[in-house]
PDB file as gemmi writes it, atoms N, CA and C in Angstrom:
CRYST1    1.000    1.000    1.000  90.00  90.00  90.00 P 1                      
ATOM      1  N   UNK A   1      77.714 103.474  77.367  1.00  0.00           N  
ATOM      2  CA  UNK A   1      79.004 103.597  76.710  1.00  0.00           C  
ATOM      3  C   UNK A   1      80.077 103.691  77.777  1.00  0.00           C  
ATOM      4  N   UNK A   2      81.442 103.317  77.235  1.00  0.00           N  
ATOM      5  CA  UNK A   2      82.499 103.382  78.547  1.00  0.00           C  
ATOM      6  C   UNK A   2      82.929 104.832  78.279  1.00  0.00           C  
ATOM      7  N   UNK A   3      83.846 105.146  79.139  1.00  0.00           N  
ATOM      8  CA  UNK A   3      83.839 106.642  80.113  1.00  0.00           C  
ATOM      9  C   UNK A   3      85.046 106.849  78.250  1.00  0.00           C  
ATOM     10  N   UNK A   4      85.771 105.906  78.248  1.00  0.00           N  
ATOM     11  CA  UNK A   4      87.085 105.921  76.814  1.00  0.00           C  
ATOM     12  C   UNK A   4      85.963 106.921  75.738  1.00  0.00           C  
ATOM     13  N   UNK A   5      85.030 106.272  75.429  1.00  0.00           N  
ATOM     14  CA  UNK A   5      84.796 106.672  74.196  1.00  0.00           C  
ATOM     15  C   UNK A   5      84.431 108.688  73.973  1.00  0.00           C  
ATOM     16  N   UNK A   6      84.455 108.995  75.028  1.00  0.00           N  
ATOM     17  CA  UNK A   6      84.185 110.660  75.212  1.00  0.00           C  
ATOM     18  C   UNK A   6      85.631 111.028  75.837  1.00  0.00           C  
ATOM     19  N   UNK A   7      86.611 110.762  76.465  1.00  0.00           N  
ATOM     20  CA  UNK A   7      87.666 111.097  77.145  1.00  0.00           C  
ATOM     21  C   UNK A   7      88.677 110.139  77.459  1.00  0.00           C  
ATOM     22  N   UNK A   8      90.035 110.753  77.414  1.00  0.00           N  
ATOM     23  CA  UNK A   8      91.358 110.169  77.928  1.00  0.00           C  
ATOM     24  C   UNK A   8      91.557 110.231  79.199  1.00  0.00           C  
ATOM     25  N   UNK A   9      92.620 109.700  79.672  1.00  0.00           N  
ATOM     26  CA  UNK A   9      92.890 109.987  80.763  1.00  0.00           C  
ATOM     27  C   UNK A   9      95.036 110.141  81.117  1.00  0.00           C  
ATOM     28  N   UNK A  10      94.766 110.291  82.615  1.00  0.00           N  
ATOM     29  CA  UNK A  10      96.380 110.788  82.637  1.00  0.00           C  
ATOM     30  C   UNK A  10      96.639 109.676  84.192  1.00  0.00           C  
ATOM     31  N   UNK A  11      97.471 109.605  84.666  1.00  0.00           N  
ATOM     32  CA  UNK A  11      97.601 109.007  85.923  1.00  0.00           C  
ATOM     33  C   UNK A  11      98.870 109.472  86.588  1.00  0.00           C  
ATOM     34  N   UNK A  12      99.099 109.096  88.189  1.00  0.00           N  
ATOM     35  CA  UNK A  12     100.382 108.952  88.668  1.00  0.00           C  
ATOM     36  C   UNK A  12     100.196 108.378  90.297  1.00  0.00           C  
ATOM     37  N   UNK A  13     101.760 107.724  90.359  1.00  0.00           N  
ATOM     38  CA  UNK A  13     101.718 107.171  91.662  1.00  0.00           C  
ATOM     39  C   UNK A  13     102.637 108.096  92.681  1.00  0.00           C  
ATOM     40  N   UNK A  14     102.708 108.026  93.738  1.00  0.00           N  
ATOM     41  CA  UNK A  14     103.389 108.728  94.348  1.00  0.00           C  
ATOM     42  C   UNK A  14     103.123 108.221  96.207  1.00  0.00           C  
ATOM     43  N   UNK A  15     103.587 106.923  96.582  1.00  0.00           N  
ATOM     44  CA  UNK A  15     103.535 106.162  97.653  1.00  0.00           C  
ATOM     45  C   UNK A  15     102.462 105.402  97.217  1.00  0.00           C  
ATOM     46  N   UNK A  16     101.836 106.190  98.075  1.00  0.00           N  
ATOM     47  CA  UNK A  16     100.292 105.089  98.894  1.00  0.00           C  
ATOM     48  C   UNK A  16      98.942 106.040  97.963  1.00  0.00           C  
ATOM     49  N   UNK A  17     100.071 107.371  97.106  1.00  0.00           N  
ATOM     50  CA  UNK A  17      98.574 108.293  96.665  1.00  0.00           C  
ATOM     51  C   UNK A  17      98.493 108.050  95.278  1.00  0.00           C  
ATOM     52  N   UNK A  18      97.511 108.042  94.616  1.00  0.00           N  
ATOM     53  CA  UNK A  18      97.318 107.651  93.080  1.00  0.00           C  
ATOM     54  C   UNK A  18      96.215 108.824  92.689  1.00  0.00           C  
ATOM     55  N   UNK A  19      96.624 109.856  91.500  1.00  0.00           N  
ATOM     56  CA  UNK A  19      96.364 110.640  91.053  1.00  0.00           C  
ATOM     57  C   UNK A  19      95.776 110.490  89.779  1.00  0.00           C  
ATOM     58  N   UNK A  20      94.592 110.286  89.175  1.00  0.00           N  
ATOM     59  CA  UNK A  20      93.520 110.032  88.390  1.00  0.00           C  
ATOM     60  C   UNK A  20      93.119 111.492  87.224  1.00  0.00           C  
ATOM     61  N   UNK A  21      93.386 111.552  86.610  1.00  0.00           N  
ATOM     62  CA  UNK A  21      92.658 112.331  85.471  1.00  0.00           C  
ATOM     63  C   UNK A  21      92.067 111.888  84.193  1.00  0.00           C  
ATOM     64  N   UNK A  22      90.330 112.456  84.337  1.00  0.00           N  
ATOM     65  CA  UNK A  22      89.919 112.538  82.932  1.00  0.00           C  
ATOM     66  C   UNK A  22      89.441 113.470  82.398  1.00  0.00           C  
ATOM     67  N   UNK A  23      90.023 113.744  81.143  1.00  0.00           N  
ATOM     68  CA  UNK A  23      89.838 114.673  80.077  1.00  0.00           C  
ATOM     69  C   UNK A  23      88.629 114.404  78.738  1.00  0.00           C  
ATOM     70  N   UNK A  24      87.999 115.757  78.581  1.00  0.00           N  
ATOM     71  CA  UNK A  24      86.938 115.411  77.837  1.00  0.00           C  
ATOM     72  C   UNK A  24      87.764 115.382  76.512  1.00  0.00           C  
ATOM     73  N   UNK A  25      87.500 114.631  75.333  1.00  0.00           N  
ATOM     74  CA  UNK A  25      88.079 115.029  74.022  1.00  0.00           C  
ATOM     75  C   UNK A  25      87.396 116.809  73.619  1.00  0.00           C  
ATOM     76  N   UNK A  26      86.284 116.311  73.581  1.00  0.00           N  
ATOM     77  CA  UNK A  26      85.750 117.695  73.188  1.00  0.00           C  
ATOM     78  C   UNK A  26      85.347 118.322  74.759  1.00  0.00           C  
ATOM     79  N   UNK A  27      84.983 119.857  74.142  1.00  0.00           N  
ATOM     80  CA  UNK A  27      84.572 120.433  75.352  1.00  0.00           C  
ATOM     81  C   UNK A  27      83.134 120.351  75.938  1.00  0.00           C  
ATOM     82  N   UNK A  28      82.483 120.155  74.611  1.00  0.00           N  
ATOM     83  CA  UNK A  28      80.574 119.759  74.609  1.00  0.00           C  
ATOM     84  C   UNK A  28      80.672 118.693  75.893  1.00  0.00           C  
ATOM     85  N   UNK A  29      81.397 117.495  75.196  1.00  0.00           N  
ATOM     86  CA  UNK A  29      80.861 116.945  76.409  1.00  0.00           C  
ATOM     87  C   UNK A  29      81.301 116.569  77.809  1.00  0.00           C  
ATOM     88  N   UNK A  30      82.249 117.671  78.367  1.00  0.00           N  
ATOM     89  CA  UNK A  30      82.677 117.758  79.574  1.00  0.00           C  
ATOM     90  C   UNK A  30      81.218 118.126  81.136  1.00  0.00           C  
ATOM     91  N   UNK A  31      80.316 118.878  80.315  1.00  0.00           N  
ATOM     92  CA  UNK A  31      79.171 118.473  81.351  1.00  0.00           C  
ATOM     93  C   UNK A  31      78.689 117.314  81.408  1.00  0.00           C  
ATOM     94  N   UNK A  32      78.253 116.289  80.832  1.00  0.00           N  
ATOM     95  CA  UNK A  32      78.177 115.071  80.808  1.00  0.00           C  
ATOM     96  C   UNK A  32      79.551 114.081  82.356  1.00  0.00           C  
ATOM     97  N   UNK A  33      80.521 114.390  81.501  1.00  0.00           N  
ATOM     98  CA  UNK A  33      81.795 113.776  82.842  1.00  0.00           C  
ATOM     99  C   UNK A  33      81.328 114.455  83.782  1.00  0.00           C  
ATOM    100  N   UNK A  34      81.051 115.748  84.094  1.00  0.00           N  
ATOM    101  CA  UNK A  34      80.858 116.071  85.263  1.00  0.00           C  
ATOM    102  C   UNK A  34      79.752 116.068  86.100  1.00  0.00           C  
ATOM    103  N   UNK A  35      78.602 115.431  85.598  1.00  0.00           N  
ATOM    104  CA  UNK A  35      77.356 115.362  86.288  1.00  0.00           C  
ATOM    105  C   UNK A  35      77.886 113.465  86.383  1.00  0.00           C  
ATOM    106  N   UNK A  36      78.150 112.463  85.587  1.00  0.00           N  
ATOM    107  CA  UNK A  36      78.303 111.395  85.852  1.00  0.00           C  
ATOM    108  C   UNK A  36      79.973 110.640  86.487  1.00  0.00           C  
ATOM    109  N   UNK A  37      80.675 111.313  86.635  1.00  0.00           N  
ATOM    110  CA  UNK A  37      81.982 111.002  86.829  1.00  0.00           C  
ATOM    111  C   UNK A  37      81.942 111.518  87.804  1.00  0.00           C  
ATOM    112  N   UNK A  38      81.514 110.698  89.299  1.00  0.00           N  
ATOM    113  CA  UNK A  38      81.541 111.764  90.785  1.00  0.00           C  
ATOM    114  C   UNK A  38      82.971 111.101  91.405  1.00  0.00           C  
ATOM    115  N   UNK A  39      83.003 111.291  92.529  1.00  0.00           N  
ATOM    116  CA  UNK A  39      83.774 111.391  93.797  1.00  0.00           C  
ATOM    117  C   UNK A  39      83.945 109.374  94.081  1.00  0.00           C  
ATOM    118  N   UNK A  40      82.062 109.518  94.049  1.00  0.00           N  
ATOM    119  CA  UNK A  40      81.267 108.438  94.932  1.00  0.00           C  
ATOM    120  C   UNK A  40      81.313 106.937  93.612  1.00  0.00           C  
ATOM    121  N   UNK A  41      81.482 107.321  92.468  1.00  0.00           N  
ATOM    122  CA  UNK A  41      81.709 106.489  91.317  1.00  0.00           C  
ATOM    123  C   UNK A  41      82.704 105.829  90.968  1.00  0.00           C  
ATOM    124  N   UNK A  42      83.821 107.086  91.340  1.00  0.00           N  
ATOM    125  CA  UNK A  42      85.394 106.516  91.582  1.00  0.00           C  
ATOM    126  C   UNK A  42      85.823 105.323  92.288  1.00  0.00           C  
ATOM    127  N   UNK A  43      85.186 106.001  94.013  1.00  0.00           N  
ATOM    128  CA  UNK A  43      85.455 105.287  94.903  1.00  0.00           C  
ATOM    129  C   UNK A  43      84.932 103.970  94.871  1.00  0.00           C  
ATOM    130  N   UNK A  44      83.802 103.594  93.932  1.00  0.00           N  
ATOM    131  CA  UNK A  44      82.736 102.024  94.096  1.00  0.00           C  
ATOM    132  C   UNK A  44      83.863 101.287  92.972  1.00  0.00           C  
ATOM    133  N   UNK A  45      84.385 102.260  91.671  1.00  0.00           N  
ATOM    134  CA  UNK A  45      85.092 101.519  90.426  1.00  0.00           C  
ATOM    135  C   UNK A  45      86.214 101.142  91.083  1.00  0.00           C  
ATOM    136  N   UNK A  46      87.095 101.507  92.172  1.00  0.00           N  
ATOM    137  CA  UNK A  46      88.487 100.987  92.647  1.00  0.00           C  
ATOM    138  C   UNK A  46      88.477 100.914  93.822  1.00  0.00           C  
ATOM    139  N   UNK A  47      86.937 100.166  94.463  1.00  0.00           N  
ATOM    140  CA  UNK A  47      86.873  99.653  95.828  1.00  0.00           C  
ATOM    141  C   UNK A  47      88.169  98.707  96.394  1.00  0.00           C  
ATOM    142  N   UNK A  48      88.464  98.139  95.403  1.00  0.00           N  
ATOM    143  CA  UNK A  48      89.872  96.985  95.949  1.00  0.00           C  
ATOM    144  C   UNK A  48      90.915  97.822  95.879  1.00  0.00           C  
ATOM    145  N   UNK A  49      90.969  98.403  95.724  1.00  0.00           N  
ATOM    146  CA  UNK A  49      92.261  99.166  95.909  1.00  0.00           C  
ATOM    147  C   UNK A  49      92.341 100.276  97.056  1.00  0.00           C  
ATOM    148  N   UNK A  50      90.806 101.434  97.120  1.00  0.00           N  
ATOM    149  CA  UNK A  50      91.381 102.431  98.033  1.00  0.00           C  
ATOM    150  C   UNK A  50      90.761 101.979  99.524  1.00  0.00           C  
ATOM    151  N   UNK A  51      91.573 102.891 100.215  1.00  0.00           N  
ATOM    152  CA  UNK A  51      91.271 102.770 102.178  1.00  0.00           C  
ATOM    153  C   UNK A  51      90.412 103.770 102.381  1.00  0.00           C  
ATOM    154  N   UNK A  52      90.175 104.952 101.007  1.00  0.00           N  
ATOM    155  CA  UNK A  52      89.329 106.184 101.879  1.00  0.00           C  
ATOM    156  C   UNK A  52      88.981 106.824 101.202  1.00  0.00           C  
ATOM    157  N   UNK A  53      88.693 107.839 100.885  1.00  0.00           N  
ATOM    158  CA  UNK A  53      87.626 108.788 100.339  1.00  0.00           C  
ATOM    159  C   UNK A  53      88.572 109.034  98.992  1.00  0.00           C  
ATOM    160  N   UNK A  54      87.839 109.629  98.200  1.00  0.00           N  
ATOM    161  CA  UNK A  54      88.379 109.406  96.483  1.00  0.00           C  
ATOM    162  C   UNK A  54      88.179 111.219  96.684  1.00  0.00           C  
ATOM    163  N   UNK A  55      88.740 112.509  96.559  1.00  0.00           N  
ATOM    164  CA  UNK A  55      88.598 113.282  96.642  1.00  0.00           C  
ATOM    165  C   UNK A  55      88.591 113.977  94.834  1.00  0.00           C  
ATOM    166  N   UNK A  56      87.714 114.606  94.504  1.00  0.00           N  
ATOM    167  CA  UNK A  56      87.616 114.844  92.853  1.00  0.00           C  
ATOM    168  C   UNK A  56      87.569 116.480  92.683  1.00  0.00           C  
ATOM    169  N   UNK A  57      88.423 116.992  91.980  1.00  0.00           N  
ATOM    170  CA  UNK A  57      88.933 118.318  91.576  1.00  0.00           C  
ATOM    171  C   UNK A  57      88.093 118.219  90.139  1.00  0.00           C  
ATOM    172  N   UNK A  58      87.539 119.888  90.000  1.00  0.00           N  
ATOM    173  CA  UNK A  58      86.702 119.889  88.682  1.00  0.00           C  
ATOM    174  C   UNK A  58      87.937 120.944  88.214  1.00  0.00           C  
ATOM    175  N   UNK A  59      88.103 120.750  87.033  1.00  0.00           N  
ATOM    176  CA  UNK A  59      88.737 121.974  85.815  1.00  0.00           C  
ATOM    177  C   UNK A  59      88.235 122.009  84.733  1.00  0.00           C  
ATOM    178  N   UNK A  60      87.112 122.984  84.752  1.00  0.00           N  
ATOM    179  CA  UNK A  60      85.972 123.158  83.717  1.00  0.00           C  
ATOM    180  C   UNK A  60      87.223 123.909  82.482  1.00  0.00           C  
ATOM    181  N   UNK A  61      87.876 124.633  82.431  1.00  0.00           N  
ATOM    182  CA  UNK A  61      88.378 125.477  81.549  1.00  0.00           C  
ATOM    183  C   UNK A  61      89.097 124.332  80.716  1.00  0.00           C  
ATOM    184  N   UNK A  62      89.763 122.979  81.751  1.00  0.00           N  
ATOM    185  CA  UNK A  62      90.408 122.108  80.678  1.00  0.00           C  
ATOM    186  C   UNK A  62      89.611 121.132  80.341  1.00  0.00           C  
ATOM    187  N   UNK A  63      88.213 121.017  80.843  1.00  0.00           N  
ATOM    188  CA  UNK A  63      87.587 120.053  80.509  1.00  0.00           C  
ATOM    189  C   UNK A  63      88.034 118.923  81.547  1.00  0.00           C  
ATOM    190  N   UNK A  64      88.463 119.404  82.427  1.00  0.00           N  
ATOM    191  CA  UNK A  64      89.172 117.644  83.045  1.00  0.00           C  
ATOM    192  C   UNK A  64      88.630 117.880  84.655  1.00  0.00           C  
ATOM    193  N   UNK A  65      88.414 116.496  84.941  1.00  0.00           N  
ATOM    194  CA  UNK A  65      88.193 116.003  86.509  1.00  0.00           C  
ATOM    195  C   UNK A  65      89.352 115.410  86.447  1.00  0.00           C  
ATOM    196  N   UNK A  66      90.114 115.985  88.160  1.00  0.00           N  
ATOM    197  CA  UNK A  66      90.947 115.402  88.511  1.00  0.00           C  
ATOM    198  C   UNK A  66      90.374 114.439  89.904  1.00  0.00           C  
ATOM    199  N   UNK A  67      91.029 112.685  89.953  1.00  0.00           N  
ATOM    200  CA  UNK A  67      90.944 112.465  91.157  1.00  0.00           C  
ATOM    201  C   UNK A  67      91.894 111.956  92.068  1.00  0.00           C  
ATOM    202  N   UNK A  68      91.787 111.932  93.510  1.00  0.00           N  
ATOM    203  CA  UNK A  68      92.930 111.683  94.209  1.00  0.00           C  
ATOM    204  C   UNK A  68      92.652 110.778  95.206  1.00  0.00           C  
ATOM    205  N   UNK A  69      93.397 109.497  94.699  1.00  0.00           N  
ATOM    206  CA  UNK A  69      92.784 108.313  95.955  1.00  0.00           C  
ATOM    207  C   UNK A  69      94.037 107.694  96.934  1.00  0.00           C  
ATOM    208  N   UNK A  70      92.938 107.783  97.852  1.00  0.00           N  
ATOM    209  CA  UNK A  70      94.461 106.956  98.951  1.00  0.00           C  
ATOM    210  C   UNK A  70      94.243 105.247  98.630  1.00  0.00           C  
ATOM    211  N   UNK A  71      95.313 105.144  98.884  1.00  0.00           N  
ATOM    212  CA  UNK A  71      95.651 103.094  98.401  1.00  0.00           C  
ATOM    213  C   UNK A  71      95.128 102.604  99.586  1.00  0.00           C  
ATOM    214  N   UNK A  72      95.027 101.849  99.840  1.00  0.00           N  
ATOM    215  CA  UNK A  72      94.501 100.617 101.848  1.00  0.00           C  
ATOM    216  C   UNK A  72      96.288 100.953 102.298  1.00  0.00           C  
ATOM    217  N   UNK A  73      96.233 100.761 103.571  1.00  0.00           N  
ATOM    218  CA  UNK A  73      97.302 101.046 104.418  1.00  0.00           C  
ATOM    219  C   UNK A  73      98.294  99.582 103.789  1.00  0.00           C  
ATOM    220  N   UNK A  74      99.505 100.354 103.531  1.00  0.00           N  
ATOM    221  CA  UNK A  74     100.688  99.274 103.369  1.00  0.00           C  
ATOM    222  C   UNK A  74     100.418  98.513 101.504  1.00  0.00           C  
ATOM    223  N   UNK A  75      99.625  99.540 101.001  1.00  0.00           N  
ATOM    224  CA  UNK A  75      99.776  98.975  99.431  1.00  0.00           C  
ATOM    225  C   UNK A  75     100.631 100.223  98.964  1.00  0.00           C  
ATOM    226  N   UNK A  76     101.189 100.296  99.052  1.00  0.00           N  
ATOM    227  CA  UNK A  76     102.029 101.576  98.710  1.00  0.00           C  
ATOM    228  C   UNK A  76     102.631 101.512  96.962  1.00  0.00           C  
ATOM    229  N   UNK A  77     102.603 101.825  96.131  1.00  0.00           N  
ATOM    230  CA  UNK A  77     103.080 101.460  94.978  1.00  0.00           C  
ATOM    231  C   UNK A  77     105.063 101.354  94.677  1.00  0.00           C  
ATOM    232  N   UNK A  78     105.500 101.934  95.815  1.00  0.00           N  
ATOM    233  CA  UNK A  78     106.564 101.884  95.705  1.00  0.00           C  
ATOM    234  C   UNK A  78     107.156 100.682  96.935  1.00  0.00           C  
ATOM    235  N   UNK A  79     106.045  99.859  97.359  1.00  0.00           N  
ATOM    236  CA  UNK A  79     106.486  98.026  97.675  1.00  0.00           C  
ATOM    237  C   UNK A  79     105.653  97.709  96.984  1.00  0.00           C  
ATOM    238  N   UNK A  80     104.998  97.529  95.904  1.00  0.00           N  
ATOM    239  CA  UNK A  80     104.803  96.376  95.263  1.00  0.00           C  
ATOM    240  C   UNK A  80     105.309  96.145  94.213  1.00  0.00           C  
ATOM    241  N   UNK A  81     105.250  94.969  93.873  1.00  0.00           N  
ATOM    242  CA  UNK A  81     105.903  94.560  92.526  1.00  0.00           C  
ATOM    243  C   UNK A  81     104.654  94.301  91.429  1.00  0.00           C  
ATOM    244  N   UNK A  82     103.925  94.182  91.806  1.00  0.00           N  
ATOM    245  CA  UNK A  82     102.707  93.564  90.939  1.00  0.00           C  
ATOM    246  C   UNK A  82     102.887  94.984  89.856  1.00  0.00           C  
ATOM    247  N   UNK A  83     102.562  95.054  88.747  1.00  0.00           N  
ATOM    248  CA  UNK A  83     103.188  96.157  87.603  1.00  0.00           C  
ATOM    249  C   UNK A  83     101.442  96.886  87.105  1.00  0.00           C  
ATOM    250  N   UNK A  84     100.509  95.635  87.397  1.00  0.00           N  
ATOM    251  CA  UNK A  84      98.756  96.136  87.398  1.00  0.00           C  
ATOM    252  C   UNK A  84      98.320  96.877  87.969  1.00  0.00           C  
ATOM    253  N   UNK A  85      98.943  97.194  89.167  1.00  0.00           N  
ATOM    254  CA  UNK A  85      98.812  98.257  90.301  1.00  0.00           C  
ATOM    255  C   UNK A  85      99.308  99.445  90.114  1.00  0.00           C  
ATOM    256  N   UNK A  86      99.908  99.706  89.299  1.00  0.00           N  
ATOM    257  CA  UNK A  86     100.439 101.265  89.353  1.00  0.00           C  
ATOM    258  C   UNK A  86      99.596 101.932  88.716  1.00  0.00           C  
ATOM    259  N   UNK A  87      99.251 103.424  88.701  1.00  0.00           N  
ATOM    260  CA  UNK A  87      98.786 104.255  88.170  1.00  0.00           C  
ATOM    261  C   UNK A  87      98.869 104.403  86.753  1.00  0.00           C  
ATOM    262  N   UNK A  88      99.455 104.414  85.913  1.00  0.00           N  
ATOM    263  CA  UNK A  88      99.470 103.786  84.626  1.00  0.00           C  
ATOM    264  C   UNK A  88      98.057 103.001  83.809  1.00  0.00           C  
ATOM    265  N   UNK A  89      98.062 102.092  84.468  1.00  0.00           N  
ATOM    266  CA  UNK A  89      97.110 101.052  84.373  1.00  0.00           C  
ATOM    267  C   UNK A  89      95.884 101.329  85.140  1.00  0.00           C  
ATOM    268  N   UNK A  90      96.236 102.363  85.946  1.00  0.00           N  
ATOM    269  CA  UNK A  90      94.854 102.352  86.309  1.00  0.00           C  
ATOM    270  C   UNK A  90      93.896 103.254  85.911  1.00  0.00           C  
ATOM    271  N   UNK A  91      94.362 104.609  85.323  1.00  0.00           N  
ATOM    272  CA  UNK A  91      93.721 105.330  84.599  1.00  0.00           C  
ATOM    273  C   UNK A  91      93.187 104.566  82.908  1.00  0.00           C  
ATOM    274  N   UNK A  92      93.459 103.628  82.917  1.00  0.00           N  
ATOM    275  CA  UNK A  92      92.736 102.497  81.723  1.00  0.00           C  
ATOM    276  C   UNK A  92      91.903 102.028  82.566  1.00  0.00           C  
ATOM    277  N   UNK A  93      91.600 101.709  83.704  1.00  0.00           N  
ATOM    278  CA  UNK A  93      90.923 100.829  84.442  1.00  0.00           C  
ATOM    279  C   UNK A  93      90.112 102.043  84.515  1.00  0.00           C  
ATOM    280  N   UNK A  94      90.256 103.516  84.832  1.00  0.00           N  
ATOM    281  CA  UNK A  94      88.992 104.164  84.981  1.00  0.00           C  
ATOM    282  C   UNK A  94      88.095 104.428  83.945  1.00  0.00           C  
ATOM    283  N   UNK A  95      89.010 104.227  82.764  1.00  0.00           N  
ATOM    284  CA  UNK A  95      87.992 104.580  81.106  1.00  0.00           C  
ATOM    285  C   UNK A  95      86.813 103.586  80.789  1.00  0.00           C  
ATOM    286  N   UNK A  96      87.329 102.087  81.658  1.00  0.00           N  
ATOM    287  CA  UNK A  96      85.952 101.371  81.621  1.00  0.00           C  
ATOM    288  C   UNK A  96      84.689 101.765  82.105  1.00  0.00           C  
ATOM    289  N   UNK A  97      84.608 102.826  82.941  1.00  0.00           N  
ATOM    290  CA  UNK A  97      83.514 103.078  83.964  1.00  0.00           C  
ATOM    291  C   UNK A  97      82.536 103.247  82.681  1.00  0.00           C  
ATOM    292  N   UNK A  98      81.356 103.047  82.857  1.00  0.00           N  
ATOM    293  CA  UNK A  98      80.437 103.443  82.188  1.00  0.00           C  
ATOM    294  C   UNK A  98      79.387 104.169  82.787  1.00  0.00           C  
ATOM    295  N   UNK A  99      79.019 104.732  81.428  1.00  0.00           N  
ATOM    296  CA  UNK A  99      78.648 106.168  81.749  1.00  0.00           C  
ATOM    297  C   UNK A  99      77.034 106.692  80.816  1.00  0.00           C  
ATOM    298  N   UNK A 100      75.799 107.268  81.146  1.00  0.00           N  
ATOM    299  CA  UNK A 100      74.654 107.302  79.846  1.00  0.00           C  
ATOM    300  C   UNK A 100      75.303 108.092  78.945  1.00  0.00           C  
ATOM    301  N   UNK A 101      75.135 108.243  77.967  1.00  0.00           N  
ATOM    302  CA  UNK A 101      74.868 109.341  76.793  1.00  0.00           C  
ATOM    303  C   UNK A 101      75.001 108.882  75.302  1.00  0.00           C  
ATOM    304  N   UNK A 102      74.858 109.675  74.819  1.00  0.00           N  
ATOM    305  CA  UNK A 102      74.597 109.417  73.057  1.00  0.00           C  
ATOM    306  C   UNK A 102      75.918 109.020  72.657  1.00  0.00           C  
ATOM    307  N   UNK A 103      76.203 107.789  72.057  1.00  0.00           N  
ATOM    308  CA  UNK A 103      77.521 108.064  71.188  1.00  0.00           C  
ATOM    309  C   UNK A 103      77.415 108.667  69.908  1.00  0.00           C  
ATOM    310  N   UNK A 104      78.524 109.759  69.342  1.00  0.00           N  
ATOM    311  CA  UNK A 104      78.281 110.287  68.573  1.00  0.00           C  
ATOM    312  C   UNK A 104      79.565 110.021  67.402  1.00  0.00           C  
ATOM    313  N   UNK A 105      79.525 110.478  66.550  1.00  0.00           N  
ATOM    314  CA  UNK A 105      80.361 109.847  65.583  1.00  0.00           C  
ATOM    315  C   UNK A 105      82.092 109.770  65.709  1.00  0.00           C  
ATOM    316  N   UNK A 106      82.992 109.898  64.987  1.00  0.00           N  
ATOM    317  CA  UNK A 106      84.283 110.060  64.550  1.00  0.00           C  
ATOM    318  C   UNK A 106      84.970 111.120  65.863  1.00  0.00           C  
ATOM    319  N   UNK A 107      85.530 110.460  66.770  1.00  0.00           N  
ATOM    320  CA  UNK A 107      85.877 111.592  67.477  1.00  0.00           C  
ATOM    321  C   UNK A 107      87.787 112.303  67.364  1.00  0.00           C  
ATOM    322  N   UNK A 108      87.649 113.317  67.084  1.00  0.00           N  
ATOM    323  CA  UNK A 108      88.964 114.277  66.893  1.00  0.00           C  
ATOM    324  C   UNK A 108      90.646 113.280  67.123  1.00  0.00           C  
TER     325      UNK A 108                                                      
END                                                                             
């Protein structure tokens, strides 16, 4: 199943740094994101984009992994024009990741 169907997400740009959050809908299945939603998963899903290590913040109380990636030197979001590249769009680009578990019915 993709990462969407258990959790949202949030984004932001800020130069060259792009700030990643996903949120569990429910709280059940926030262990799930957090045993499969690593550091090392990030970094392989937006290989074209980052220069370096994908650094991942856990917030069990909100249910949410935060992550924080550096862009390749000189992609800075504030020179490009391309509008696919911003953070926005890319926290949709992380909900594709796929992920094991049960889908379960009607979610909130």
């Amino acid at each position: 199943m993709q990462l969407r169907e258990i959790a949202h997400g949030r984004a932001g740009d800020k130069g060259d740094i792009v700030t990643l959050s996903v949120i569990a809908r429910r709280l059940e299945d926030f262990p799930l994101l957090e045993r499969q939603v690593t550091a090392e998963r990030v970094a392989a899903h937006f290989a074209a984009i980052t220069g370096g290590a994908v650094r991942r913040f856990v917030l069990p109380d909100l249910g949410a992994l935060n992550f924080v990636l550096q862009r390749r030197q000189g992609e800075s979001v504030t020179r490009s024009l391309a509008l696919d590249a911003h953070g926005k769009c890319l926290s949709s680009v992380l909900l594709t990741l796929e992920i094991e578990g049960a889908v379960r019915g009607e979610r909130d």
